[in-house]
C-alpha positions as CSV (number, residue, x, y, z in Angstrom):
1,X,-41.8,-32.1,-73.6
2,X,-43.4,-35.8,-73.6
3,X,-42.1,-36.0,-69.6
4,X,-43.9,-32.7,-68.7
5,X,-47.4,-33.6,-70.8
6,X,-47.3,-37.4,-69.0
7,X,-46.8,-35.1,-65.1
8,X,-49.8,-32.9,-66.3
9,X,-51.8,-35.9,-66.9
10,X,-50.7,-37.5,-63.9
11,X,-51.2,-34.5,-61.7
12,X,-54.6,-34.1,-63.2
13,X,-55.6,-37.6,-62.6
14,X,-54.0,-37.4,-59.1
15,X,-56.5,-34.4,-58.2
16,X,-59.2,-36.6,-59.4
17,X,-59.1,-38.9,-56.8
18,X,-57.9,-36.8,-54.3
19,X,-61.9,-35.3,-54.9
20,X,-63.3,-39.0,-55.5
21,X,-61.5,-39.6,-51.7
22,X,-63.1,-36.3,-50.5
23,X,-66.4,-37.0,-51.6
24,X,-66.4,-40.8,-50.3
25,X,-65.2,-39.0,-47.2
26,X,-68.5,-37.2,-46.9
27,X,-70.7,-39.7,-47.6
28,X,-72.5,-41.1,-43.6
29,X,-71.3,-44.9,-44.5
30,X,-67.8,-44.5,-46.3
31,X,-66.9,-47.3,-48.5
32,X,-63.7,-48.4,-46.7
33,X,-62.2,-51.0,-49.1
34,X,-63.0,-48.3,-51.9
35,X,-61.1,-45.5,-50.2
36,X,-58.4,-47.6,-49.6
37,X,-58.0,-48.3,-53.4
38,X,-58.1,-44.8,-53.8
39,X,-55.5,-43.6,-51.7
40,X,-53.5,-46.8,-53.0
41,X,-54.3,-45.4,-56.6
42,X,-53.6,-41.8,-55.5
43,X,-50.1,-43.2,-54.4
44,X,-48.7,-45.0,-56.9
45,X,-49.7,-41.6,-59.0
46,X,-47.8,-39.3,-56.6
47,X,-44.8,-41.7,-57.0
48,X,-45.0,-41.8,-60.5
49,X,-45.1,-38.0,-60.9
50,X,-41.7,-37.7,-58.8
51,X,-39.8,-40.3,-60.7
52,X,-40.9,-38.5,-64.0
53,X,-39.5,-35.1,-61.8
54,X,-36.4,-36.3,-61.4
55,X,-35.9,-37.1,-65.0
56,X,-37.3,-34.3,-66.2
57,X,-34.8,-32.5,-64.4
């Protein structure tokens, strides 16, 4: 049960910044070095998530 809580949190977390990306998006003068940190961040989330898939399975 520890696996699925951690992916929750992790998928939570990942929608986060996948808003924090949208809403730098929108802004007229888009902080490039910040959006790349936060795809970077976004990533290493996603790949977290589907290592903890495959154990969970």
């Amino acid at each position: 049960m520890a696996v699925e809580a951690r992916i929750r949190e992790l998928g939570s977390r990942h929608q986060n910044l996948d808003k924090a990306i949208q809403d730098e998006l929108s802004r007229p003068a888009a902080d490039t070095v910040k959006l790349k940190e936060l795809k970077r961040q976004k990533l290493r989330l996603k790949e977290e998530i589907q290592a903890l898939g495959s154990q969970a399975h």
